[in-house]
N, C-alpha and C positions, 0 to 999 in steps of 0.2 A: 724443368721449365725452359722455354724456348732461351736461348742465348745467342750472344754474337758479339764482332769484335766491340771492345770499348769505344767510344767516339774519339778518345784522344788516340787513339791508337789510328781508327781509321781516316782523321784527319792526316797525321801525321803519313800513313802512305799515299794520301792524294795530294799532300804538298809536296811529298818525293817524287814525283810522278813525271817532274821535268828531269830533273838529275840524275832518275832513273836512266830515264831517254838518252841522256847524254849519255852518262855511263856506258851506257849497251851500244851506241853508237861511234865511241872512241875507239873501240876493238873488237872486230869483229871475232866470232866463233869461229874456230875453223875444225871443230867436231865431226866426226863421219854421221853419214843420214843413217838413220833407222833403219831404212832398205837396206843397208850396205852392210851392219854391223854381223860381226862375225862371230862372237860368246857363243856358248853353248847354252839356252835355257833350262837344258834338261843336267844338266852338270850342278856339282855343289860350289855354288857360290854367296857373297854378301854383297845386298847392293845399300846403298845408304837414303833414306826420303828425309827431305827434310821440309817444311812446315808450319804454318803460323800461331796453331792456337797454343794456346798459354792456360788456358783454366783448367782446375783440376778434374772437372769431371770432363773439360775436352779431351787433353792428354788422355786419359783414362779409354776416351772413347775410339783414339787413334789408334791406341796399342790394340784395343780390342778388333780393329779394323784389320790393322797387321797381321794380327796372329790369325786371323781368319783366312788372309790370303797364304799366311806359313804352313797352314794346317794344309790348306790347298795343294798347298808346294814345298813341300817338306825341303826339299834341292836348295830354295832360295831363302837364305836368311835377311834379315832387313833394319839394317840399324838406322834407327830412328831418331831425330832431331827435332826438338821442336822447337815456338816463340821465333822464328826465323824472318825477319821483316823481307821486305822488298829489297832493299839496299843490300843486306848483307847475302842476299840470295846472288842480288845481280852480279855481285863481287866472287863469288864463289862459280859461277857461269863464267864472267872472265878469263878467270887465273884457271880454273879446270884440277888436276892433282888429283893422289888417290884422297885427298880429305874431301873433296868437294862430292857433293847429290849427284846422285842420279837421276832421281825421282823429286822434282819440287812439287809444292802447292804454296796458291799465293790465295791474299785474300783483293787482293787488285785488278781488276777485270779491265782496267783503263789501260793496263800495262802490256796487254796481248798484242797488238800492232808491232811495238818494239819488238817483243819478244820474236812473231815469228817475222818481219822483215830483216832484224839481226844479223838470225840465223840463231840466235841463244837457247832455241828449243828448239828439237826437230819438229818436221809436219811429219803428223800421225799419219796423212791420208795412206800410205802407202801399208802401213799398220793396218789401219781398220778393212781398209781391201784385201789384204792377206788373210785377216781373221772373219772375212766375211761376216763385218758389221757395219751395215748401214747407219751412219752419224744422225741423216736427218730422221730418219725412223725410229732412233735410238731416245736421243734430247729433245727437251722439248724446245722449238722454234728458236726461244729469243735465246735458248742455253748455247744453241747448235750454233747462234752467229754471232754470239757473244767472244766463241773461243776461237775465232779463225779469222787472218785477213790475208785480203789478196790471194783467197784460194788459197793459200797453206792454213792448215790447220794443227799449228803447231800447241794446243791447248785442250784439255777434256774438262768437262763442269763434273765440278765433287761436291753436289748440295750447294743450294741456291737460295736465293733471297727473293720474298715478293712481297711490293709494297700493296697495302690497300686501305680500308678508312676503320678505324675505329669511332664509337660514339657512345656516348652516354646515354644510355638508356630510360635511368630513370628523367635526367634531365629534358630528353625527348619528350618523352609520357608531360611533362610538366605544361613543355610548349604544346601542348594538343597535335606534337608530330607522329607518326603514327608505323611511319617506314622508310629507311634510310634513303639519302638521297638519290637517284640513280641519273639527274642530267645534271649538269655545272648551274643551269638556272636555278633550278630544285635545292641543289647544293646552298648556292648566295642567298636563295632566302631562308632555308633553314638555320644558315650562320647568320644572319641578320635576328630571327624570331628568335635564339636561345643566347643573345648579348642580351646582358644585363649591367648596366651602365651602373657606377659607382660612385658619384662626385666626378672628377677628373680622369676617372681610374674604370674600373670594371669587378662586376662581384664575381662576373663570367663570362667569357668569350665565347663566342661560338665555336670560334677555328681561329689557331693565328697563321695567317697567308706571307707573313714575312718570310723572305729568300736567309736568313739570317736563323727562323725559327728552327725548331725539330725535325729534321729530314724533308722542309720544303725548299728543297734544293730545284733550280730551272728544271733540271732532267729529269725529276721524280714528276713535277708539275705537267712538261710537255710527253712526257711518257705516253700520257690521258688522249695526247694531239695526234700521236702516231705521225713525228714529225720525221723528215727525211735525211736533214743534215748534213751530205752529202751528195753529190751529184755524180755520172760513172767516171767523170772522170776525175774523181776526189775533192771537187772546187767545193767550199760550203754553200751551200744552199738556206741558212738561215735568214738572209736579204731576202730569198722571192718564195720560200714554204710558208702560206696564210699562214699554216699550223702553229707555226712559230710566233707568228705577230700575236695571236689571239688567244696562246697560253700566257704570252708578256702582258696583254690588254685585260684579260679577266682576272690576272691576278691581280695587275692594278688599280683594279676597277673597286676589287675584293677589298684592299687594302684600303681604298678610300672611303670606301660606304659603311666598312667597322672602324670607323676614327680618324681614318690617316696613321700615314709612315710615323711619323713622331709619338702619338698619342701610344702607337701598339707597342713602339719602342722602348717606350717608358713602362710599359706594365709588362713587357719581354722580362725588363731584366731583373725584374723583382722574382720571377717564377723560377721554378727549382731548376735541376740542370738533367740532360736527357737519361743517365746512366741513374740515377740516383733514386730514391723512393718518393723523393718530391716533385718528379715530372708531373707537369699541371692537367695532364691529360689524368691522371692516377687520382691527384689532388682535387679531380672537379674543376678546375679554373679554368680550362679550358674544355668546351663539352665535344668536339671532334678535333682527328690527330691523326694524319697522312703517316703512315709510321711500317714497317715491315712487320715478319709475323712473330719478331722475338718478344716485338713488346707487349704480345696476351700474357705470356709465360713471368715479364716483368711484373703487368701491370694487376693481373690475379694475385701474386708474392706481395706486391704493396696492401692490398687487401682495402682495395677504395669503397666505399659506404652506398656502391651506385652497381647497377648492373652493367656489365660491358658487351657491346654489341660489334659485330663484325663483319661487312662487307666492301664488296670493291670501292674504288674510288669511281666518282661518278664520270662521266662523257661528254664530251661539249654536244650541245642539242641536238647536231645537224648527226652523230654518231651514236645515237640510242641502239640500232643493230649492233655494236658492238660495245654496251656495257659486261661487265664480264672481267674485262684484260686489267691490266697494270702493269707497270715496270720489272722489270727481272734482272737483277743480277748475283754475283755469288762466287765463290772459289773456284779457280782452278789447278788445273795440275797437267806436267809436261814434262818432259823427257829431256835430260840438258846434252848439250848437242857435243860434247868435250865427254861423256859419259863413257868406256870401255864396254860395259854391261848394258846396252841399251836393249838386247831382245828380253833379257831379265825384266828390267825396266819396266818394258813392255808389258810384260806379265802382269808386275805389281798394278799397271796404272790400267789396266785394262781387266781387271777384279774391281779394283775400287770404283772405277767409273763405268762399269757397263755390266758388274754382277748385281742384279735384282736384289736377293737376299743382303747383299755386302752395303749396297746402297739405303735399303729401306733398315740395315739392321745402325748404322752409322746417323739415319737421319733421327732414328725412333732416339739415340743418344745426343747427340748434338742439337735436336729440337729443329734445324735447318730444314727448307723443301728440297726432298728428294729430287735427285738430277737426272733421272731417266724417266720416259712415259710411265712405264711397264712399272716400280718402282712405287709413281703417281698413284696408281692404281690399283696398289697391291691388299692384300686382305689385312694382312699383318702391321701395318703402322699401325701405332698408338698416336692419338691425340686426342685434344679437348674437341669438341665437336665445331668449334666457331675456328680451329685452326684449317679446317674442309676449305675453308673461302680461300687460301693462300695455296693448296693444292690445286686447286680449279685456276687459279690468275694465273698458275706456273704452265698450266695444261692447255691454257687458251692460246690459240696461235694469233689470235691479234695483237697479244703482251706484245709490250716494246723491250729495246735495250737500247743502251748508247753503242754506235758503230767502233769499231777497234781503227785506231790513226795511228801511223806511223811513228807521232809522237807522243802517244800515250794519250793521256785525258787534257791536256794541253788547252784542246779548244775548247773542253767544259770548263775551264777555269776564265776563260776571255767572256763564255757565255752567260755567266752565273754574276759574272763583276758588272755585267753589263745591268744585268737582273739587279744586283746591290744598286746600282746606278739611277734606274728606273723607277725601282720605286721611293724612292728616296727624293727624288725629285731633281736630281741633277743633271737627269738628262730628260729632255722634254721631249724630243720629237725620235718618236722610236724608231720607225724607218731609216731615220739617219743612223743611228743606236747601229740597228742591225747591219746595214752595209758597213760600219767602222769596223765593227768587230768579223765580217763574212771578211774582210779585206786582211785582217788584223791574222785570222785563222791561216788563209791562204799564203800568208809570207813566213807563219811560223814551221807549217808541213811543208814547204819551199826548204827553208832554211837545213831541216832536219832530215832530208833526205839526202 
């Protein structure tokens, strides 16, 4: 069944996500580049990866990855490490020694800016050019600009994440709905027709739109906007992108016409918690749930009393041509720039992320979307049939992703508080909202540079 990190896990490395920053910023790398490095790949040697997942059937599926690239390369043996957070990774990119990686994977995609502005991972480009593989041909769109800033591309996508809608089906059929939502209008009033008001309370929500709920985090929300965030010369653009205002405006809009901030708040914290069998989307209580594609694989294991249904998240009206997409993010893996064995390296991290078979046989284990087109595509994955919708979202070049900053995810945490902020009521006039915070963004990536 589809899996992925725990919530407290993944919390935990986006509140690291400054300290990260810092960290990587106090000392610089001063590693030879990838171009430059001098090992023998064809020689017997051992390089070490090290790596986030922790569950036993992940471990299980890493080794299995491993040995696949050992079998490839009998030369290079590969000791493996895993449960490796973000912290203890960046600490070991520091300090360098024969104990440290050569080969990381993070489950932190906020983290790439630091990373290659550092210097803490090399840029591949010079790699992919020698191996004549074209990156953008390779990943799909939002994977290919997930793992690179400022023109380095010091990061490869190892399996990916795409969000899109689940729904209750039978609950649908009840309200005489007949087809998932596909515009944000179509959306609010199907989450209007399948509330069912309880006293005080609710027997069932339609959708809960709180920034606070199950993976309705701003960035998953404005994903839908295909907002800009950025302008060329790095200034935030959330002050003058509509996009932006109008994923802030329909979610608060969302939130007021099923109850109000308070009212949802109150039946929020009664319902189960996301990782557990009692998520209220599993539970009925809630009849649609913005969520990624691990939670069919959860939400089948709960074994809910309703049929489950699966398509993209819908589009704001004015972008009907591009229902389809959704958000994308996902693991990566890099080359640490302090590494002796970096063309080995190479090897290992250019099997894993760019061999079809190694990718699709990793994804068929891990339950994650596959991180190359080709991969996408392939005849050989195994899935549920409704898991098809989160290989198309991955495949769609309109999917978004958050940009890579210098400071890591920094200004999705200024963005997100502002969102807490807003719909909550304590800040009323949004435009204001948004220049505080585009202001707020701009002296933090100052600061950090």
């Amino acid at each position: 069944m589809p899996t992925r990190i725990p919530e407290v896990v993944r919390k935990a490395a986006f509140a690291l996500t400054a300290s990260t920053a810092l960290l990587l910023s106090t000392t610089a790398c001063t590693g030879q580049s990838a171009s430059e490095a001098s090992d023998d790949a064809s020689k017997e040697q051992t390089i070490t990866f090290w790596h986030a997942w922790s569950a036993p059937n992940e471990v299980k599926a890493v080794q299995s990855l491993v040995a696949g690239f050992e079998k490839a390369h009998p030369n290079i043996h590969v000791n493996v490490v895993g449960n490796m957070t973000d912290d203890k990774i960046n600490q070991a990119l520091r300090a360098g020694g024969s104990k440290a990686p050569d080969v990381i994977s993070s489950f932190t995609t906020n983290n790439v800016g630091k990373f290659c502005s550092s210097g803490a991972l090399v840029d591949l480009n010079p790699l992919f050019k020698k191996a004549h593989i074209d990156p953008g041909a390779t990943f799909p769109k939002a994977m290919n600009e997930y793992t690179q800033y400022d023109l380095n591309r010091c990061a490869a996508p190892l399996l990916g994440d795409a969000y899109g809608l689940y729904y209750n089906k039978t609950a649908f059929a009840k309200a005489g709905i007949q087809t998932p939502p596909k515009t944000w209008s179509e959306f609010e009033a199907d989450a209007k027709k399948l509330t069912i008001a309880q006293g005080d309370t609710y027997k069932q929500l339609g959708f809960m739109p709180d920034y606070h709920g199950w993976e309705t985090t701003t960035e998953h929300y404005m994903g839908q906007f295909s907002p800009t965030y950025f302008d060329k010369s790095g200034k935030s653009t959330i002050a003058a992108d509509p996009a932006v205002a109008d994923a802030f405006s329909l979610q608060k809009k969302l939130v007021d016409d099923l109850g109000g901030f308070r009212k949802l708040e109150k039946f929020r914290a009664g319902l189960g918690d996301e990782w557990g069998p009692k998520h209220p989307f599993q539970t009925g209580q809630v009849a649609m749930q913005l969520d990624g594609e691990w939670r069919l694989g959860m939400a089948l294991e709960a074994k809910p009393d309703f049929e489950i249904g699966v398509a993209p998240l819908p589009v704001p009206d004015d972008q009907t041509a591009q229902y389809g997409k959704g958000y994308i993010t996902g693991t990566i893996a890099g080359i640490a720039a302090t590494s002796k064995k970096q063309n080995a390296a190479w090897e290992l991290l250019k099997y894993m992320t760019t061999d079809t078979g190694a990718v699709v046989a990793f994804s068929n284990a891990i339950h994650n979307v596959p991180s190359t087109l080709a991969a996408l595509k392939s005849p050989d994955l195994k899935y549920d049939p409704r898991f098809k919708t989160f290989l198309d979202i991955a495949a769609n070049p309109n999917s978004t992703t958050s940009p890579a900053s210098v400071n890591g995810g920094v200004y999705l945490t200024t963005i997100q508080q502002l969102g807490y902020d807003y719909e909550s009521g304590k800040v009323t006039d949004l435009q204001t909202g948004l220049q505080k915070a585009a202001s707020q963004i701009d002296t933090d990536i100052a600061q950090a540079k």
